[in-house]
C-alpha positions as CSV (number, residue, x, y, z in Angstrom):
1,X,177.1,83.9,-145.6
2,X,173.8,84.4,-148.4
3,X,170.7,84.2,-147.3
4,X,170.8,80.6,-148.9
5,X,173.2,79.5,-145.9
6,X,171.2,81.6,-143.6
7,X,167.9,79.8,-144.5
8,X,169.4,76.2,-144.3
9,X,170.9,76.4,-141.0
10,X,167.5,77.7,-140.1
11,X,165.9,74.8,-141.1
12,X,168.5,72.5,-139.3
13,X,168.0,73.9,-136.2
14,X,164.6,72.0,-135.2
15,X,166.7,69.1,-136.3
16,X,169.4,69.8,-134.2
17,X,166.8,70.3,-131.2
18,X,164.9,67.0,-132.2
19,X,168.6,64.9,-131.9
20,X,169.4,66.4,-129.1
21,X,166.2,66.1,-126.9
22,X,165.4,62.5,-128.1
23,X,168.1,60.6,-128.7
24,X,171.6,62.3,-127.5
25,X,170.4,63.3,-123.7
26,X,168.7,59.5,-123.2
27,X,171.6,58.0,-124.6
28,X,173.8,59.6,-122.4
29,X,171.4,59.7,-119.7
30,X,171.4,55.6,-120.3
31,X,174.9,55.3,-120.1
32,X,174.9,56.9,-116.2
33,X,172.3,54.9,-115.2
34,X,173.8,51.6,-116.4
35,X,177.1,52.2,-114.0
36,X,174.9,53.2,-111.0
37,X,174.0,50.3,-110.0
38,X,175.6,48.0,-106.8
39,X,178.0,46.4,-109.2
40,X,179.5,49.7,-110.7
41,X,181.3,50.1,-114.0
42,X,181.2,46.0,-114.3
43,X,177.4,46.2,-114.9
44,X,177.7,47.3,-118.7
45,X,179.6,43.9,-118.8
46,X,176.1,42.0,-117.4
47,X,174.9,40.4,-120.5
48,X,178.5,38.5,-120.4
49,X,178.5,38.1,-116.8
50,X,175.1,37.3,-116.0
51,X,174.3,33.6,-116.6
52,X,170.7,34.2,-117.4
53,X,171.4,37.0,-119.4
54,X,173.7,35.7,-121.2
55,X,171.3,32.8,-121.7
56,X,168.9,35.2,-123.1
57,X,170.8,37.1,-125.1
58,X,172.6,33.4,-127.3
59,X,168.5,32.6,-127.4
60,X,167.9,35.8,-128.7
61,X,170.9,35.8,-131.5
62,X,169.7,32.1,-132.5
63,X,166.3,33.4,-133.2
64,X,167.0,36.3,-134.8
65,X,169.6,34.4,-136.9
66,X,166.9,32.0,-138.1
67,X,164.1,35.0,-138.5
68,X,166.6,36.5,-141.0
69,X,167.8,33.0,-142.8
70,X,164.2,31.8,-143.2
71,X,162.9,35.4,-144.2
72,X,165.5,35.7,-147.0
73,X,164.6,32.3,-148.6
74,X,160.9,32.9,-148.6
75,X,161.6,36.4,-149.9
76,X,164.2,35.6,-152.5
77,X,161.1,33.1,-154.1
78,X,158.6,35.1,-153.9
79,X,159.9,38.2,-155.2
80,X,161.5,36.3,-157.9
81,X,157.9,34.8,-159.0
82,X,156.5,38.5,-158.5
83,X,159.3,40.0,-160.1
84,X,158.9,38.2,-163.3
85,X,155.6,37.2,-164.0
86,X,152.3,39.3,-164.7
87,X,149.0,38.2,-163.9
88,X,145.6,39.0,-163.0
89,X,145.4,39.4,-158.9
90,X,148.8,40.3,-158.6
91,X,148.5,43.9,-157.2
92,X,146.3,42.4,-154.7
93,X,148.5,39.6,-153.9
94,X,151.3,42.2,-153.1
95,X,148.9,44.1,-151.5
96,X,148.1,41.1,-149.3
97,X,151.7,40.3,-149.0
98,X,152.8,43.6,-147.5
99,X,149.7,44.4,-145.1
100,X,151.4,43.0,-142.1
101,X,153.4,46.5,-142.7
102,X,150.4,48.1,-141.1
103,X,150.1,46.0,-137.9
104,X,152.0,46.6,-134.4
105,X,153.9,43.8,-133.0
106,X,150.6,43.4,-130.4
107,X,148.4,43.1,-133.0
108,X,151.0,39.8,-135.1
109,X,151.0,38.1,-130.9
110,X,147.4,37.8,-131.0
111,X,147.2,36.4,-135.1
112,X,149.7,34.3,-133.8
113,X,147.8,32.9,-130.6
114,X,144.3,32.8,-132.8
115,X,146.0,30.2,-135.3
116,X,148.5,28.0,-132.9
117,X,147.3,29.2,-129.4
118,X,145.5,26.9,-127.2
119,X,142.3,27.4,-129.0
120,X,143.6,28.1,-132.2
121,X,143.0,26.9,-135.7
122,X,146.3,24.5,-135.5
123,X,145.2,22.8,-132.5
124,X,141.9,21.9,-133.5
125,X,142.8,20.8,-136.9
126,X,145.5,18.5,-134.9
127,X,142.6,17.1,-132.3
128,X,140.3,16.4,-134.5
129,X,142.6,14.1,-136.9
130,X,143.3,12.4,-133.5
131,X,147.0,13.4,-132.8
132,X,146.3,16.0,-129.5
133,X,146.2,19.4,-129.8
134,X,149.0,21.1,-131.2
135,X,149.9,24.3,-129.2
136,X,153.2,26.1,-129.8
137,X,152.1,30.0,-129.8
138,X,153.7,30.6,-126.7
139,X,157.1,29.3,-127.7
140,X,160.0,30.4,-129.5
141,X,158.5,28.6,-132.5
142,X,155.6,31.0,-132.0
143,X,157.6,33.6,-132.1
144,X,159.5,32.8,-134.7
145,X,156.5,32.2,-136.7
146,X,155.1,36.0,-135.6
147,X,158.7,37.4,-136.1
148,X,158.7,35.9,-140.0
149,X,155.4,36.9,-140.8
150,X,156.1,40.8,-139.8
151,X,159.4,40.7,-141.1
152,X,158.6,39.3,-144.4
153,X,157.2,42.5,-145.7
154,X,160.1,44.5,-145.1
155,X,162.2,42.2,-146.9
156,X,159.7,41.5,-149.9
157,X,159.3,45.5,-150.8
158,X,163.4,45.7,-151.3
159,X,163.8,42.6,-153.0
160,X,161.4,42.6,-155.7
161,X,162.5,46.5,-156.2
162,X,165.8,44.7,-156.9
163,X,164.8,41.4,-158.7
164,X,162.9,44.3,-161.4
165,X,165.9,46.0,-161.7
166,X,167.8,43.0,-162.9
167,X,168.9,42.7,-166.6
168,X,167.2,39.7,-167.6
169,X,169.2,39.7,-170.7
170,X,172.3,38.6,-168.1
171,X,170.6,35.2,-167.4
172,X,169.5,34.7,-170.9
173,X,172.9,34.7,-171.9
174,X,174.0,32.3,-169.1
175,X,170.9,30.1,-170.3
176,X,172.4,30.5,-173.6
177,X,175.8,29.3,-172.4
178,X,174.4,26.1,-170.9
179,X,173.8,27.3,-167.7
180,X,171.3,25.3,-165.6
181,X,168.4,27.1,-163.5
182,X,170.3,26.8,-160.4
183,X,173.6,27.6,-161.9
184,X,171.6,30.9,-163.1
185,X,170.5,31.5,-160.0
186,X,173.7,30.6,-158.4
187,X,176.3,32.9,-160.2
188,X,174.1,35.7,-161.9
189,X,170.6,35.9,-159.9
190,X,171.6,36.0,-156.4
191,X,175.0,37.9,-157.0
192,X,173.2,40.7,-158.8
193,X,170.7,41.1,-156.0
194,X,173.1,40.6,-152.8
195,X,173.1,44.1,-151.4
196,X,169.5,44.4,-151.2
197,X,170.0,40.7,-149.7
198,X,172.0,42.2,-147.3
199,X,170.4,44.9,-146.7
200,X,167.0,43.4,-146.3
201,X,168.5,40.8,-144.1
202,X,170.1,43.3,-141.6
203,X,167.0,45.0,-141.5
204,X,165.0,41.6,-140.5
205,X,167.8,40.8,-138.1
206,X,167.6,44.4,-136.6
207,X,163.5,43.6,-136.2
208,X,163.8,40.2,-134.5
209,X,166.6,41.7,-132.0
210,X,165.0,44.3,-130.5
211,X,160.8,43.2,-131.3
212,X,158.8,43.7,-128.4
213,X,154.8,43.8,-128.4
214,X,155.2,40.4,-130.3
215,X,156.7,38.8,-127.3
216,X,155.3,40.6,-124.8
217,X,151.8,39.0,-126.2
218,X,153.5,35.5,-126.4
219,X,155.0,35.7,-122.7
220,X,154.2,32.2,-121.3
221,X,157.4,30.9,-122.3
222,X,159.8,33.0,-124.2
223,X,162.8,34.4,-122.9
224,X,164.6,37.0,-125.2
225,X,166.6,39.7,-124.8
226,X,163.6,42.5,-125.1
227,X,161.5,40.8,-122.4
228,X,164.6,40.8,-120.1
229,X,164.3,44.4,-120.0
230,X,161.2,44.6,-119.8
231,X,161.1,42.5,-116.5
232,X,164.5,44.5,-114.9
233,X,162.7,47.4,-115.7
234,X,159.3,47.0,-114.3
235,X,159.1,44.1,-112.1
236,X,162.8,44.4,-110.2
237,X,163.1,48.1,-110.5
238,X,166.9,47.1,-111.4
239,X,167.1,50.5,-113.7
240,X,170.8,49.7,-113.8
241,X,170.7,46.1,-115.5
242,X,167.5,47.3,-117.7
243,X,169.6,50.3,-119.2
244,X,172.5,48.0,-119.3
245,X,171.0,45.2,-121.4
246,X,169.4,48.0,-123.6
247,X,172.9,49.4,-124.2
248,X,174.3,45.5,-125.4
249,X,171.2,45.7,-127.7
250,X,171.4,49.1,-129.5
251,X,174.9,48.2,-130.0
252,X,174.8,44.5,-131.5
253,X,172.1,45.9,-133.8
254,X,174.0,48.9,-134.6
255,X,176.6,47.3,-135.3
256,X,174.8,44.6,-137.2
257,X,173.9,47.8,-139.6
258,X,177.1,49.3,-139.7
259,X,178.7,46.3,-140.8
260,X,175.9,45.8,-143.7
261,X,176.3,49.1,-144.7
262,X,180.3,48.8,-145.0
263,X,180.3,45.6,-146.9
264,X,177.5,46.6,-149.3
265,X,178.3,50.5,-149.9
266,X,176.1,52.7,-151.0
267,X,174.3,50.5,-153.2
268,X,172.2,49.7,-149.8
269,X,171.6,52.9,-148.7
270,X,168.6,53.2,-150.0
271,X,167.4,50.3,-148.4
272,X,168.8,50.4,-145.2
């Protein structure tokens, strides 16, 4: 072995520690907790079993599913217009566009709350026309509304990366061919930008699964997969169902990635 071999291992060995002390011993030491519980081995089966949970866990795939679908569409037209088009303000536009990158979950609640809450912007624009005041923060709409706005970021940055990469001399030629906007868009534009689609879109699923200081700050009325642990966890002390229902989430969302990654390749690697 050189001292090449000698100095890399080296290196890998706080790595080796770090994986080990932070992610392998939990993991396992989630696993044992999950079957300690009264009901045994048939507790990692508890988000199946479990009518609430199950309950929580449909509401929580619906949502997330919806996050992603309306993400993507917004994404796919805005990086599109950014993509292609130069103009005075645009770096600050981006700039604007991606600054929900820097705020927590807690932080997207509370924006949330201060434009649909019960004193919020929405409301009082909705009273004063005369049609009541509109309050949906602490719904799923709210939270649908938090979970687009700090997901759209994340899918904006790999898309327009993508849509800049894209010959544009392919949909000249189908323009040239006859080729309508949407036909363009339809067979060349899309298709040449689907992994980072993918990509983007598992990411965005990924967030809305497992998001918790938007919720937590939207409480009144939302039920979803991330509060459910939260409440086993620190109001029923049920360690077992808590670690349990935290398990059924790593692994839809793991394997959500995994899947992404294996249809796509390594053209998503990047991004994912």
């Amino acid at each position: 072995m050189n001292s090449a071999d000698r100095l890399a291992r080296l290196f890998l060995l706080p790595l080796g520690v770090f994986v080990l002390a932070f992610f392998l011993l939990p993991l396992v030491r989630l696993v044992l907790v999950a079957g300690q519980g009264p009901n045994g081995a048939w507790e990692y089966l508890s988000i199946l079993t479990n009518a609430r949970h199950l309950g929580t866990l449909v509401a929580t795939l619906v949502l997330s599913i919806a996050v992603t679908l309306a993400t993507l569409a917004i994404g796919v037209v805005v990086a599109l217009f950014l993509g292609r088009n130069r103009f005075p303000g645009r770096v600050v536009l981006i700039s604007l566009l991606t600054l929900p990158l820097a705020f927590p979950g807690v932080v997207v609640g509370f924006m949330v709350i201060l434009l649909a809450g019960r004193q919020g912007l929405i409301g009082s624009a909705t009273q004063a026309l005369g049609m009541g005041r509109l309050v949906f923060a602490y719904s799923m709409a709210g939270l649908f509304a938090g979970y687009v706005y700090f997901s759209l970021p994340r899918v904006l940055v790999t898309l327009m990366a993508a849509v800049e990469k894209l010959d544009p001399a392919l949909e000249e030629a189908a323009r040239s061919l006859g080729a309508s906007r949407m036909q363009v868009l339809r067979d060349v534009t899309l298709p040449g930008i689907a992994p980072s689609l993918m990509a983007s879109g598992a990411i965005a699923f990924a967030t809305a699964m497992g998001a918790f200081g938007t919720a937590f700050t939207l409480a009144t009325r939302i039920d979803v997969l991330a509060m459910s642990i939260y409440t086993e966890f620190t109001l029923n002390a049920n360690f077992a169902s808590a670690a349990a229902l935290s398990l059924s989430l790593g692994l839809i969302t793991w394997g959500v990635l995994a899947a992404t990654r294996n249809l796509s390749g390594d053209r998503v690697a990047a991004a994912g």
